[in-house]
C-alpha positions as CSV (number, residue, x, y, z in Angstrom):
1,X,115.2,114.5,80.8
2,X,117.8,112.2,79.7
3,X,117.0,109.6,77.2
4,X,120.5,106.9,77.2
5,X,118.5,103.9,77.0
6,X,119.1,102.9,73.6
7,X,115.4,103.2,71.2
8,X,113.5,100.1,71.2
9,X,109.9,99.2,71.0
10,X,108.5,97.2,73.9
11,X,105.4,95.9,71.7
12,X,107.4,94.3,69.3
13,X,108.1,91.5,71.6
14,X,105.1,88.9,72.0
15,X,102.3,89.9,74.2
16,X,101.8,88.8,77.8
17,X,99.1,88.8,80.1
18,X,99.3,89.7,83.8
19,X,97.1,90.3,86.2
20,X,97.6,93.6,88.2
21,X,97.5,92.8,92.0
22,X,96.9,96.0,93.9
23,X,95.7,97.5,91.2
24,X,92.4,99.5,92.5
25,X,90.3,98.1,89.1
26,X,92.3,95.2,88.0
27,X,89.3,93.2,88.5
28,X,86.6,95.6,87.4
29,X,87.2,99.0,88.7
30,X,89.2,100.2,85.6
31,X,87.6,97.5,83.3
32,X,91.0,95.9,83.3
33,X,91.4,92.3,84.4
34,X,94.4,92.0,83.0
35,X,97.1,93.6,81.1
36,X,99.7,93.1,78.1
37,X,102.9,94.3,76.8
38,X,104.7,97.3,78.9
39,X,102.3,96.5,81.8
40,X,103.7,93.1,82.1
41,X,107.8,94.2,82.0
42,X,109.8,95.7,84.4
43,X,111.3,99.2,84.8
44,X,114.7,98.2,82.9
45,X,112.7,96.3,80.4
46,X,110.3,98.8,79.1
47,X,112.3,102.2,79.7
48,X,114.2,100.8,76.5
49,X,111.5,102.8,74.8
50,X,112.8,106.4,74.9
51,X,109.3,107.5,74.5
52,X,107.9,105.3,77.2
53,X,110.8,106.3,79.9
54,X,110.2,110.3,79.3
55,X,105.9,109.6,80.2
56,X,107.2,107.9,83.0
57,X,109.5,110.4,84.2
58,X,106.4,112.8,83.8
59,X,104.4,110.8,85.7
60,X,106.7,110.3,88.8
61,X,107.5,114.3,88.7
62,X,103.9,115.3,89.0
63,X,103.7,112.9,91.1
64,X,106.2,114.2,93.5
65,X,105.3,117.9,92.9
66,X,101.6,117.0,94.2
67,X,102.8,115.1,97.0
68,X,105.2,117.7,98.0
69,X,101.9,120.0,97.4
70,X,99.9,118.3,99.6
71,X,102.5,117.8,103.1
72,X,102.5,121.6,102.2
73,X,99.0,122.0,102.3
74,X,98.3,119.8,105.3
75,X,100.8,121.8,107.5
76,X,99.1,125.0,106.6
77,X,95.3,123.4,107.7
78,X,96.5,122.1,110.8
79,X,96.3,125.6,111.7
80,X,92.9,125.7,111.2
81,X,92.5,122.4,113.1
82,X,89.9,123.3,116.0
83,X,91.6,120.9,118.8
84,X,95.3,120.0,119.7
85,X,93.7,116.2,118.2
86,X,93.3,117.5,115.4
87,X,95.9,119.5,114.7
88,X,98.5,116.2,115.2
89,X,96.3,114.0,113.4
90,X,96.9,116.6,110.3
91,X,100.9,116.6,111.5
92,X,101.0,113.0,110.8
93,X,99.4,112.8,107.8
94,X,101.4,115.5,106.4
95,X,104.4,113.3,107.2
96,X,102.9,110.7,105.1
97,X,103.4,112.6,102.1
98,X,106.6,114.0,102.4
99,X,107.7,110.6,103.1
100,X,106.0,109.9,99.4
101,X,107.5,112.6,98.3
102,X,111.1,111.7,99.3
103,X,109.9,108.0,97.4
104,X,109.5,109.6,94.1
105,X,112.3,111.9,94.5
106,X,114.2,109.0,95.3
107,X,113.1,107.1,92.2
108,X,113.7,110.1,89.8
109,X,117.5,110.2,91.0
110,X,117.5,106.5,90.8
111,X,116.8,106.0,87.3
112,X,119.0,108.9,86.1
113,X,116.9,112.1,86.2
114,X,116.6,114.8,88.3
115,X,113.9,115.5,90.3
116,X,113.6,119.3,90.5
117,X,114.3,119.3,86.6
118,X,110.9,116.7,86.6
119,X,108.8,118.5,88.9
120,X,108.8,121.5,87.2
121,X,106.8,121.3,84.6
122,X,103.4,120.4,86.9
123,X,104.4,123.5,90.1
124,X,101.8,126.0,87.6
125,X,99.2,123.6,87.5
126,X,98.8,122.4,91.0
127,X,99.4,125.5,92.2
128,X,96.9,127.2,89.8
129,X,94.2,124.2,91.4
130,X,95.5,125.1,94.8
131,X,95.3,128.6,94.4
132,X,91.9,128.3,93.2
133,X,90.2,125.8,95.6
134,X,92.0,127.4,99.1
135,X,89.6,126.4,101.5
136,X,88.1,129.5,104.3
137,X,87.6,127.4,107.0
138,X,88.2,123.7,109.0
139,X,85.6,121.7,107.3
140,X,86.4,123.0,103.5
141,X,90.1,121.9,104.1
142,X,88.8,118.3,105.0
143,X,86.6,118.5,102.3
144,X,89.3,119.3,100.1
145,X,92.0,116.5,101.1
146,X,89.2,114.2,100.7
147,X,87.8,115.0,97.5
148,X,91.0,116.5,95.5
149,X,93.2,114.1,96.4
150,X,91.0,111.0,96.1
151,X,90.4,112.4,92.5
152,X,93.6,112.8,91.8
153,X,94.6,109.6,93.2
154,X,91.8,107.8,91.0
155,X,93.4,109.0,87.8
156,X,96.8,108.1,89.0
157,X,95.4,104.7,89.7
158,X,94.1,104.3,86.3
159,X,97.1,105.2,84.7
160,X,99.2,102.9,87.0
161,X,97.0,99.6,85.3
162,X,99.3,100.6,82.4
163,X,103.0,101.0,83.7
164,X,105.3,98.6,84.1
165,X,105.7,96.6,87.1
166,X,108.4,98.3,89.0
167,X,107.1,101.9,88.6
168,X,103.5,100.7,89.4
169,X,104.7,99.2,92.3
170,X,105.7,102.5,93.5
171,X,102.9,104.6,92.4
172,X,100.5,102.3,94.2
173,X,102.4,102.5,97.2
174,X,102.4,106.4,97.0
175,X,98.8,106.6,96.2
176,X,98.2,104.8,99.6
177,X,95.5,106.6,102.0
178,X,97.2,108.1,104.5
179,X,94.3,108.2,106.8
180,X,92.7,111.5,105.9
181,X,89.7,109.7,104.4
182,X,88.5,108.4,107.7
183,X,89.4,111.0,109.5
184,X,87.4,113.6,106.9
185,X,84.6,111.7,106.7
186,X,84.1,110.8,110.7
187,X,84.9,114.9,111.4
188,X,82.0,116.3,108.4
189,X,79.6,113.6,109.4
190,X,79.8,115.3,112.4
191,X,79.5,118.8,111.4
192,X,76.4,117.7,109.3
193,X,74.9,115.9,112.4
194,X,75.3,118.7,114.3
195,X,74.6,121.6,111.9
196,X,72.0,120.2,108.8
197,X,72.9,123.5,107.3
198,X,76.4,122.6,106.6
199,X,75.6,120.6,104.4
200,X,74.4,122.3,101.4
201,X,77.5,124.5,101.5
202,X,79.9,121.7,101.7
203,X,78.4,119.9,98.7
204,X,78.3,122.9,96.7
205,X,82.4,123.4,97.6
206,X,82.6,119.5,96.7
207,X,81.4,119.9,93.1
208,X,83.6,122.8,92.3
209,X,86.9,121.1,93.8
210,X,85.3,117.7,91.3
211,X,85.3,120.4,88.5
212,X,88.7,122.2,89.2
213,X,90.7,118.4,89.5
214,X,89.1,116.7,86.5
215,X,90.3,119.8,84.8
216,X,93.9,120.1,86.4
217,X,94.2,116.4,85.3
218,X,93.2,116.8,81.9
219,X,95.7,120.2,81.6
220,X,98.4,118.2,83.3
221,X,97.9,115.6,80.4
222,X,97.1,117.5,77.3
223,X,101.0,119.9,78.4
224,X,102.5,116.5,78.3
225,X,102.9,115.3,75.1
226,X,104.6,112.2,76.5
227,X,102.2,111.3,78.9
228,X,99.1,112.3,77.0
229,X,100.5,109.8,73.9
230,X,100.7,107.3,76.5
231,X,96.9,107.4,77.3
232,X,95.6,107.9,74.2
233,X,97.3,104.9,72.9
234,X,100.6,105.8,71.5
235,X,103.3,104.2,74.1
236,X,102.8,100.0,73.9
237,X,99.3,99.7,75.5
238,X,97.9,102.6,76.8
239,X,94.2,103.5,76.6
240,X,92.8,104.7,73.2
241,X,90.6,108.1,73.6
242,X,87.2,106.0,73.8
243,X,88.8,104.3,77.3
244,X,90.1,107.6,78.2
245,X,86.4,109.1,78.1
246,X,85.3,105.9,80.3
247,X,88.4,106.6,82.6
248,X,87.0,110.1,83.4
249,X,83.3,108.5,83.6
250,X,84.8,106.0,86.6
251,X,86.6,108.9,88.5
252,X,83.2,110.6,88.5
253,X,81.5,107.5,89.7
254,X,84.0,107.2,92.4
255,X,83.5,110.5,93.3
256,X,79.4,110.5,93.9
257,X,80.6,107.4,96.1
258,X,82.7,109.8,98.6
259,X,80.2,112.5,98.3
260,X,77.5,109.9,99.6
261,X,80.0,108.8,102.3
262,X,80.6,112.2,103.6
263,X,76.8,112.7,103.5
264,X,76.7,115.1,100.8
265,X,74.4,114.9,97.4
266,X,76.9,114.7,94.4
């Protein structure tokens, strides 16, 4: 990682507050309804903190590991996919995320750094998760898109309330849905409707992907001592370790949301 921007400390400089539009919480998801310091500069501003520019670089290479991850992933289950529908519905949302990916990759290059050299450090950790949550069959892949990534996304999201205004800018926009939750939740629905039996299994596979991304999260954070400062409070305003426990608390509330939208008991 390179660190040229000359050391400075963005919360030395009189606190503002901002609201966070597109924020999923800015106006009670998170508990934030509004924000201060870093969260209120942009990317040229706040990357004078050396510290604050390497949690952000960690942040946008995970970020582009797991979106290269899941365009990987989404190929492979369109091979599963039981109808030719199916199959390019799962073509085009896997085109969605590379097209994230090349964003962050993009970004990483932008700003100076390079984006193999960033990814790296998160390839054993979201391959571990994906090596332990490979789905055996159609309805556990759509399961897994749904559930996994929504998680994953959630966190993302919560850290985003936090960043400055260009990077968040860009995470949000590669955190967008890109359609699989529909599409997962009309084709389960389905399978439930049709089979009541399903049902029990697939909430059963639910709670161990819930288990296995909460912990890839928290591993991805505690490896990092950059990023893990930054939520715990040491980079300008990031959350102190009581807000991360109510974080995690919200991602699990999101989740039992899904799960009830797939029509599956948490």
């Amino acid at each position: 990682m390179t660190s040229s921007d000359k050391p400075g400390n963005a919360a030395d400089a009189p606190a503002e507050t901002t609201a966070v539009p597109g924020v999923a919480g800015a106006t009670g998801d998170t508990g934030v309804t509004g924000v201060t310091g870093v969260a209120a500069r942009d990317w040229a501003t706040a990357a004078a903190d050396p510290q604050y520019r390497a949690a952000v670089v960690d942040l946008l290479g995970a970020l582009a590991y797991g979106e290269l991850a899941a365009f990987e992933r989404l190929a492979e289950d369109a091979k599963l996919a039981p109808t030719l529908a199916d199959k390019a519905e799962l073509a085009k949302m896997a085109s969605a995320e590379f097209h994230h990916f090349e964003r962050l990759r993009d970004r990483l290059a932008e700003i100076g750094e390079e984006p193999t050299e960033a990814m790296e450090p998160f390839v054993a950790a979201y391959d571990g998760f994906h090596k332990q949550t490979d789905p055996s069959d159609w309805l556990e892949g759509l399961v897994k898109a749904y559930v996994g990534d929504s998680i994953a996304s959630d966190f993302y999201r919560e850290v985003a309330a936090r960043l400055d205004s260009d990077t968040r800018e860009l995470v949000l926009a590669v955190l967008d849905d890109t359609g699989h939750a529909g599409f997962a939740v009309e084709k389960v629905r389905a399978a439930i409707d049709a089979d009541p039996r399903v049902g029990g299994r697939l909430a059963l596979w639910a709670r161990r992907l819930m288990g296995e991304a909460l912990s890839q999260s928290q591993r991805v954070v505690a490896d990092r001592d950059a990023l893990s400062t930054m939520l715990v409070g040491g980079v300008a305003d990031g959350f102190d370790l009581a807000e991360v426990g109510r974080m995690f608390s919200r991602i699990t509330e999101a989740h039992t949301k899904r799960m009830a939208a797939l029509g599956l008991a948490a």
